[in-house]
DRENMI-170944 format. One record per residue (C-alpha): x, y, z; residue number from 1. Coordinates in Angstrom, 2 decimals. Example, Ala and Ser with C-alpha at 12.3 -4.5 7.8 and 13.67 -1.06 7.14 Angstrom:
2
      xx      yy      zz kedo
   12.30   -4.50    7.80    1
   13.67   -1.06    7.14    2
***
This chain:
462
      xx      yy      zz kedo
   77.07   99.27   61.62    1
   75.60   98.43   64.79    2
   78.15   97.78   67.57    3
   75.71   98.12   70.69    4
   73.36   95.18   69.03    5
   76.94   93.31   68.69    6
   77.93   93.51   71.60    7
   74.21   91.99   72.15    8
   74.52   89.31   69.69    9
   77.55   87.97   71.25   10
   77.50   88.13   74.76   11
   73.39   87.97   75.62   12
   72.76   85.33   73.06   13
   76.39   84.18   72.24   14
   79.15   83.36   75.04   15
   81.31   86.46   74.91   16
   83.45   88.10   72.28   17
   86.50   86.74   70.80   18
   89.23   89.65   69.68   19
   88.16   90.38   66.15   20
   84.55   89.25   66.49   21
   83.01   92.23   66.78   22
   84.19   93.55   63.50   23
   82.81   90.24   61.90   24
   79.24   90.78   63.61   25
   78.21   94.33   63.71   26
   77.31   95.05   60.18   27
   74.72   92.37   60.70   28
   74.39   91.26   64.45   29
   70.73   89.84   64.38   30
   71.74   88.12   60.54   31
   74.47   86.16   63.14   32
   72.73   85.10   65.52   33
   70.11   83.87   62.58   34
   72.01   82.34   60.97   35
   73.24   80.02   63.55   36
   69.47   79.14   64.76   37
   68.89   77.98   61.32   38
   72.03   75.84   60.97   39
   70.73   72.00   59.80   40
   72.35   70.72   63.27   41
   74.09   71.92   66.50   42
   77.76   70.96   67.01   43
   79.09   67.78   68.96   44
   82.30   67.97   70.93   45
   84.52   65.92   69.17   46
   86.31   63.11   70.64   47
   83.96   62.31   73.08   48
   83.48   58.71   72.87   49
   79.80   57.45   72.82   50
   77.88   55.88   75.70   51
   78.14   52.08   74.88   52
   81.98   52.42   74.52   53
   81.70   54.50   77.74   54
   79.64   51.45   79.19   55
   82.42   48.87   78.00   56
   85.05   50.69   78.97   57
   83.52   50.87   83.00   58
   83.23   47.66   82.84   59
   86.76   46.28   81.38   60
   88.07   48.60   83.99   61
   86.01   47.20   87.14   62
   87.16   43.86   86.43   63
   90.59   44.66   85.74   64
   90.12   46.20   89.30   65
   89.30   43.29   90.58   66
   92.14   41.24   89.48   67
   94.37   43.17   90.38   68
   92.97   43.61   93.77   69
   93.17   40.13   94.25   70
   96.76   39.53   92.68   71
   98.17   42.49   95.21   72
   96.05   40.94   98.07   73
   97.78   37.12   97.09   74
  101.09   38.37   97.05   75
  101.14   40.39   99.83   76
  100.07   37.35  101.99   77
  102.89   35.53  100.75   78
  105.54   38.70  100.68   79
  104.48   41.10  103.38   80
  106.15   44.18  103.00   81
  108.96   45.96  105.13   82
  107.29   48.72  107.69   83
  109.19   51.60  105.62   84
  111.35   54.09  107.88   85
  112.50   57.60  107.04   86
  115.21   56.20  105.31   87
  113.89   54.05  103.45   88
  110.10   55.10  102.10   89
  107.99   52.86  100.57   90
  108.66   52.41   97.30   91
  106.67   54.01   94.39   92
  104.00   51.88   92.83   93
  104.05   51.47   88.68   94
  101.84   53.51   86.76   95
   98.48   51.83   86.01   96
   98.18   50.23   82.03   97
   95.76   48.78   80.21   98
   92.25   49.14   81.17   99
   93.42   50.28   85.12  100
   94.66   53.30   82.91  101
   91.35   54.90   82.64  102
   89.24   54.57   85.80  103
   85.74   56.98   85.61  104
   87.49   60.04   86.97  105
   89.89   60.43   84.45  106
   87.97   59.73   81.57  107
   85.27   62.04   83.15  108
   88.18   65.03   83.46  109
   89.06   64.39   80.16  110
   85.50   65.25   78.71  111
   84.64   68.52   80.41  112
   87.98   69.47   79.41  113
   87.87   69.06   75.98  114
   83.66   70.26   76.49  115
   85.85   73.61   77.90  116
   87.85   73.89   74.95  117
   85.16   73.60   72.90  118
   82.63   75.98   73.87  119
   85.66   78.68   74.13  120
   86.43   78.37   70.78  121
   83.49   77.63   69.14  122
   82.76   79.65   65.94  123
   78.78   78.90   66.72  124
   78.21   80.61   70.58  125
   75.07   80.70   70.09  126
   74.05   77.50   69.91  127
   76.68   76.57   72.56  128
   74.48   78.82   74.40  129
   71.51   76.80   74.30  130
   73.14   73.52   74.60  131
   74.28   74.52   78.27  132
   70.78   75.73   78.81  133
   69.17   72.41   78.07  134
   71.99   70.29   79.61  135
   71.23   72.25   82.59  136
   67.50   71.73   82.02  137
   67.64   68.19   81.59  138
   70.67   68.48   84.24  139
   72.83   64.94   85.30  140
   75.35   64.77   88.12  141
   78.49   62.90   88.20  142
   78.01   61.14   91.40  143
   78.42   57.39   90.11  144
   80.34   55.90   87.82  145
   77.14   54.99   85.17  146
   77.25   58.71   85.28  147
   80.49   60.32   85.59  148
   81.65   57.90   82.29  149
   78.51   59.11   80.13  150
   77.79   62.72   81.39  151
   79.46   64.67   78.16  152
   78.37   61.67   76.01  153
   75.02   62.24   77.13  154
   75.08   66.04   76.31  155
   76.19   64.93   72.53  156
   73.75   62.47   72.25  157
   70.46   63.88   73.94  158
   71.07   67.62   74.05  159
   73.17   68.30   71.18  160
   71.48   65.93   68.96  161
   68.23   66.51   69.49  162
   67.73   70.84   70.89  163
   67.61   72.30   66.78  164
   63.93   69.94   66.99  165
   60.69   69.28   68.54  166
   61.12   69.71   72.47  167
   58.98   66.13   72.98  168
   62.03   64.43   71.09  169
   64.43   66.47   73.28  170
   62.28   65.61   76.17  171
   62.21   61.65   75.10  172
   66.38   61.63   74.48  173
   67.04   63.04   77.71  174
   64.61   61.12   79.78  175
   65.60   57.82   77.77  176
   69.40   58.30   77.75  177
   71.70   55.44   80.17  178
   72.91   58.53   82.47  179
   69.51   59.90   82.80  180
   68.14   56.59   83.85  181
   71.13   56.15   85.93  182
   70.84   59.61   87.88  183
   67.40   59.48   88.62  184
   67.80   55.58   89.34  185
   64.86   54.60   86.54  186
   67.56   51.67   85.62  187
   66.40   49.87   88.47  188
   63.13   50.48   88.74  189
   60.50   47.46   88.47  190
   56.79   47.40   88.43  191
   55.76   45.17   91.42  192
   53.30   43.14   89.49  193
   55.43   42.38   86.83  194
   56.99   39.08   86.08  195
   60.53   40.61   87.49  196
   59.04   42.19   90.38  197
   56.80   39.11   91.15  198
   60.03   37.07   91.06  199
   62.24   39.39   93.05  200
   59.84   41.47   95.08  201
   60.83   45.25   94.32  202
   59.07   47.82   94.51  203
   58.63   50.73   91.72  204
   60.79   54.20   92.64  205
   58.93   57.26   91.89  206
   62.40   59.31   91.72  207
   62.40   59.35   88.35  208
   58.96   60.31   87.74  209
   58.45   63.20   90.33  210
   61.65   64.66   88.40  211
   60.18   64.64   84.92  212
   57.19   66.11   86.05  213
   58.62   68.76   88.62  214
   61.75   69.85   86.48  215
   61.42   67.99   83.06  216
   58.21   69.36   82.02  217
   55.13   71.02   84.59  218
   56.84   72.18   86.90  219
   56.79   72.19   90.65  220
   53.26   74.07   90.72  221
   51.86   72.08   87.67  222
   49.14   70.57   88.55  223
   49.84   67.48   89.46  224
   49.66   65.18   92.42  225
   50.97   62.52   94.87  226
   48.78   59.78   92.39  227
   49.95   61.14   89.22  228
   53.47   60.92   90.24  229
   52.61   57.05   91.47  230
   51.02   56.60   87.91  231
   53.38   58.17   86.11  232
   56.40   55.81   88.02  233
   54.28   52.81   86.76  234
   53.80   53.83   83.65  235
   57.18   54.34   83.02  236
   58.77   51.10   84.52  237
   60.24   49.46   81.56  238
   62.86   51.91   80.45  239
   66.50   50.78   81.52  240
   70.15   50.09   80.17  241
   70.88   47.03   78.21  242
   74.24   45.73   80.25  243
   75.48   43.84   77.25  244
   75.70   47.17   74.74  245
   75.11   49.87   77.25  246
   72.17   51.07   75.19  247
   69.38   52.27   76.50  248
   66.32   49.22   76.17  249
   62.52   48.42   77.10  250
   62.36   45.58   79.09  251
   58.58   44.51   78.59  252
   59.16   42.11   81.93  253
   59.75   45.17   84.04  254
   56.55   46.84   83.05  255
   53.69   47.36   85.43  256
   50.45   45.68   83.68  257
   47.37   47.57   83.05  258
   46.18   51.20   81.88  259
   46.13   54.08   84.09  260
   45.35   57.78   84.54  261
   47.84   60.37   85.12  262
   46.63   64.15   84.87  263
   43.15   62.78   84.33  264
   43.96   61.41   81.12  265
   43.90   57.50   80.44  266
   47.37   55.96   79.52  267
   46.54   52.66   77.39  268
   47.41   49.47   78.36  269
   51.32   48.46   77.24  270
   54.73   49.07   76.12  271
   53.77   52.39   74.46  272
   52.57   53.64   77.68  273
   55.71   55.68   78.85  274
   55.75   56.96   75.74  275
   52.48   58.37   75.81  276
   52.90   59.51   78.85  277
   55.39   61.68   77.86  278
   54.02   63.28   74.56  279
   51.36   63.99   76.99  280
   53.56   65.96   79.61  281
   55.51   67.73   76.24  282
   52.35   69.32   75.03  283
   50.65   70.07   78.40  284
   50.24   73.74   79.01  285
   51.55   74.14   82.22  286
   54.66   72.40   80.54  287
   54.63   75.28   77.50  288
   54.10   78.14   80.22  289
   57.17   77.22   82.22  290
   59.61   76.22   79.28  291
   58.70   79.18   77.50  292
   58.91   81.41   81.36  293
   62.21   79.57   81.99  294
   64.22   80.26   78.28  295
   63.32   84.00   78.58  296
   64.26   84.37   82.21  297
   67.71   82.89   80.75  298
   68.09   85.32   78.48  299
   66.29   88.73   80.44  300
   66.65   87.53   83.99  301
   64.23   86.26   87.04  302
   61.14   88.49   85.75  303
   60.83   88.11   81.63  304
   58.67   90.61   80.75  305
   55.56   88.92   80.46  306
   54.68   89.85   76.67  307
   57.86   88.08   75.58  308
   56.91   85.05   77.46  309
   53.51   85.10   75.88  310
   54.97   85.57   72.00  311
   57.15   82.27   73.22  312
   54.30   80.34   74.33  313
   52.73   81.54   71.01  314
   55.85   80.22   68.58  315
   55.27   76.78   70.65  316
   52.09   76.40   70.07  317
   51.79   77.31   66.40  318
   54.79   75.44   65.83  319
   53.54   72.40   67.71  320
   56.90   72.52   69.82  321
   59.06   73.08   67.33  322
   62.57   74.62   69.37  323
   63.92   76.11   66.26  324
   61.17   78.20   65.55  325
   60.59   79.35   69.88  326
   64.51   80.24   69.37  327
   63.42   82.01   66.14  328
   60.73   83.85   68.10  329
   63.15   84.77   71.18  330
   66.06   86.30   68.87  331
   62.95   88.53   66.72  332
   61.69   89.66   70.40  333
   62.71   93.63   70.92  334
   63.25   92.67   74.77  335
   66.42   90.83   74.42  336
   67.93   94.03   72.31  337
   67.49   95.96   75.23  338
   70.78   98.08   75.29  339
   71.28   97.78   78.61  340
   73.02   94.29   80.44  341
   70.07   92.60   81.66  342
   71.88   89.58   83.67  343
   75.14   89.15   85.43  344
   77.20   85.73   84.22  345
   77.19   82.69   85.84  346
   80.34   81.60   86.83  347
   80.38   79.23   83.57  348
   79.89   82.34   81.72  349
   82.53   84.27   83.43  350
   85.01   81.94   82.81  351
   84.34   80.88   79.12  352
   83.21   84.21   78.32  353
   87.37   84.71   79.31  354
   88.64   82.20   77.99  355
   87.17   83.32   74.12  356
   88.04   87.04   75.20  357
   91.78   85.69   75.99  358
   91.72   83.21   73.21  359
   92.97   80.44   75.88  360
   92.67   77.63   72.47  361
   93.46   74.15   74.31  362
   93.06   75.39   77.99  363
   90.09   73.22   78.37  364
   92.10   72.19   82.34  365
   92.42   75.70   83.20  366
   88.75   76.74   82.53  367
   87.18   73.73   84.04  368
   89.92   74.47   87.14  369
   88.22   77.87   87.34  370
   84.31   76.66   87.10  371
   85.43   74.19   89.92  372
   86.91   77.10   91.87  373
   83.81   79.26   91.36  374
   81.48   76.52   92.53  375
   79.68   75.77   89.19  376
   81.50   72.34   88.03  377
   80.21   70.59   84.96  378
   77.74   68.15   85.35  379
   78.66   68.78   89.41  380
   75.08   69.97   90.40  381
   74.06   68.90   94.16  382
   70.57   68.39   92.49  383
   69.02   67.41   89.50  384
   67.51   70.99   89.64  385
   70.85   71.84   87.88  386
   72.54   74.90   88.79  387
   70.40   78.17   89.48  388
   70.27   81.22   86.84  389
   70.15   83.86   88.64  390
   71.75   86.83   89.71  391
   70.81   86.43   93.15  392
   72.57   82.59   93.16  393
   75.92   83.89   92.19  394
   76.70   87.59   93.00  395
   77.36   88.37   96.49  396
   80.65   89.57   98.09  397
   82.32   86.16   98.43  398
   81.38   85.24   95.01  399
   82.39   88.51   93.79  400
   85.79   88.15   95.16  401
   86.62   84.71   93.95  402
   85.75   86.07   90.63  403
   88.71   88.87   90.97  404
   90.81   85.92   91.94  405
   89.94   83.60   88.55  406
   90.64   86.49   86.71  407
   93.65   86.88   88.13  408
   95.05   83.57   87.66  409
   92.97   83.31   83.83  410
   94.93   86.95   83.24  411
   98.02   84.95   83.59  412
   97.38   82.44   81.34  413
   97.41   84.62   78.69  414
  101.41   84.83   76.43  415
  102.10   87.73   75.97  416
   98.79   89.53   77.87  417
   97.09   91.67   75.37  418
   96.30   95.44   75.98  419
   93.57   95.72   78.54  420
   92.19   98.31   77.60  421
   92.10   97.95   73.93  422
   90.57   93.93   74.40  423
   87.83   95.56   77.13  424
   86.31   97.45   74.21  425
   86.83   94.65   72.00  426
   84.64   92.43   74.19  427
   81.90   94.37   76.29  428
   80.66   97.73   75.90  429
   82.88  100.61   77.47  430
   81.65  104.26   77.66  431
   84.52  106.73   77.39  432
   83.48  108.14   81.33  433
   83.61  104.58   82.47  434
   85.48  104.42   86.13  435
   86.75  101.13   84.92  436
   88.85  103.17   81.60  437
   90.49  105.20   84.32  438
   91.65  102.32   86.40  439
   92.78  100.46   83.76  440
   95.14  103.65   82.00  441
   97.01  104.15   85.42  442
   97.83  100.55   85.72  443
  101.27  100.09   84.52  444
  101.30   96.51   85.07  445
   99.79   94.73   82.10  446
   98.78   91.60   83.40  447
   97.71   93.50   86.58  448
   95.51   95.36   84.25  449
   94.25   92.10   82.20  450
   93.11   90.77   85.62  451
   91.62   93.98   86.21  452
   89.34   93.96   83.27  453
   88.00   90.74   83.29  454
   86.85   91.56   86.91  455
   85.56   95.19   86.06  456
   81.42   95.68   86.14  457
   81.30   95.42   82.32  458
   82.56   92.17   81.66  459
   80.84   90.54   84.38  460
   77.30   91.32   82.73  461
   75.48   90.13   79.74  462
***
């Protein structure tokens, strides 16, 4: 048995231990992690309606805004209310029903919460692992409505559904998805000498573009330049959301005319050009260098070592982009079996990494409530960069501190609280001259002490 590589498996490549896992995973660790790399698909959250319901739904509800808008506007002109006094308060307004019953926000909470619940209780970590890295990747932010009503639909249908295959189909799904197109405001972008933007006069936005190029695929130092971006914006115009079905849709009246160049390489004529234009940018090798740079860093922190990045960028290539067999390569690479932690969690981490360790099953609210609190919200990022990986983002005294605080309020989720001291060495690594042993034996109070261990050094590193 090999409990130090367990303790690997499941909290560098996994999302923490759940109490009885380690039993399950040390006779084999690296067999466990294998095996779920080579599972036929990656798990969707379940109930999470798709993104044409999502679409209706946003829809039904806007105009069942707007009537009722107008119906409270009409009969307030013809029954103005009372001024209400202390005495007598205005009174309560009904509940909204029907389609007023699920504006964006709630339906929005009601993803991440069941996302939450999910990834704490999944029997597949690693995987749930990787789906968080690519959702972050390929990052969307719930600042509009399109958005906030398709953001955990789009991590089923992009991420999920495509990150066990080639990275250009991952690349495709998440750059072709409504709330992609939405975010990065492709939806409305027309080429100017099109027969829509000869008709209404707009002009192409390059939003989208710069972002495929600068955190999609090359990279900020790729190689590219102000005319490739303009190419690439025209090249794409085209790609949008069908309002009728709320599917993504080519709209060959949208599309700039002509071939171009982007990179130095000619883009035919058509309405196969954004698609070419992004196989191109998939198997470009400033694209493999920085994927490949960017997964290990994940995994070993802000400077992989460099001959782990190099046997990456060799899987790619031999695999022509094949993600299984890069994830293959990263969980045969001696680097990330290092015994030693080699990153501290992100507040996501923390908190899921707790919520398995507590077994919090259907406290998909509370977890979220703590992400929120830590300043890592789902699908919350202030820019499509998604949120940073590093150490240096997240641990600094006023992080730090807000972390004791989760885990005191995650500590008291917890019926009855189990033995701190006995679930620490269920969950992390503990040596028997650990400082954080001795704190947690002269604690008499046992949720005290829960709260204490999920804040202690050991848990807070991966």
């Amino acid at each position: 048995m090999d409990t130090a590589a367990a303790f690997i498996a499941l909290n560098r490549f996994g999302l923490g231990a759940r109490p009885g896992d380690l039993d399950a995973v040390r006779d084999d660790p690296r067999g466990w992690v294998l095996c779920q790399l080579r599972a036929p698909s990656a798990p969707l959250i379940a109930g999470i309606q798709d993104s044409p319901g999502r679409f209706h739904a946003l829809e039904a509800f806007r105009k069942a805004k707007v009537e009722a808008d107008r119906a409270e506007a009409a009969a307030l002109a013809q029954n103005p209310p009372p001024q209400p006094t202390p005495a007598q308060p205005q009174p309560l307004k009904p509940p909204p029903t029907g389609a007023l019953a699920n504006p964006p926000g709630k339906l929005h909470d009601t993803d991440v919460f069941r996302r939450a619940d999910h990834m704490a209780a999944s029997d597949t970590p690693v995987l749930e692992r990787l789906a968080a890295f690519w959702s972050n990747h390929f990052s969307v932010s719930a600042t509009r409505d399109e958005v906030i009503v398709t953001a955990v639909p789009y991590e089923n249908e992009a991420i999920r559904a495509n990150m066990l295959g080639s990275f250009r189909d991952l690349l495709a799904a998440a750059a072709g998805h409504p709330a992609m197109l939405y975010y990065l405001d492709e939806a409305a972008s027309i080429g100017p000498d099109s027969p829509i933007g000869k008709l209404r006069h707009r002009a192409v936005n390059e939003n989208f573009a710069r972002e495929v190029m600068e955190l999609h695929t090359l990279g900020v130092n790729g190689g590219y330049g102000q005319k490739d971006v303009e190419s690439l914006a025209l090249a794409l115009t085209g790609m949008g959301v069908d309002n009728q079905d709320g599917e993504a849709a080519y709209f060959a009246d949208r599309h700039e005319p002509g071939p171009r160049s982007v990179l130095g390489r000619s883009l035919p004529a058509g309405a196969g050009q954004g698609e070419a234009a992004l196989d191109m940018l998939a198997r470009h090798p400033n694209t493999i260098r920085r994927i490949c740079t960017k997964l290990a860093a994940h995994f070993t922190g802000a400077a992989p070592p460099r001959a782990l990045t190099a046997r990456l960028i060799q899987a790619w290539r031999s695999s022509g982009g094949d993600l299984r067999q890069i994830y293959l390569a990263l969980a045969a690479s001696p680097e990330l079996w290092a015994p030693r932690p080699l990153k501290y969690r992100t507040p996501q981490d923390f908190v899921l990494a707790a919520g398995r360790a507590l077994n919090l099953r259907g406290r998909g609210r509370d977890l979220v409530n703590e992400q929120r609190g830590l300043g890592q919200a789902p699908f919350r990022a202030p820019a499509p960069t998604g949120w940073p990986d590093g150490d240096a983002d997240w641990i600094d005294p006023a992080g730090m501190l807000g972390r004791v605080a989760s885990a005191q309020r995650l500590a008291g989720l917890a019926k009855p609280p189990p033995d701190a001291v006995e679930l620490l060495g269920q969950v992390v690594p503990v040596t028997e001259d650990s400082p954080t042993l001795d704190v947690l034996l002269t604690e008499r109070d046992p949720r005290r002490a829960l709260a204490l261990a999920l804040a202690a050094p050991e848990f807070q590193k991966r």
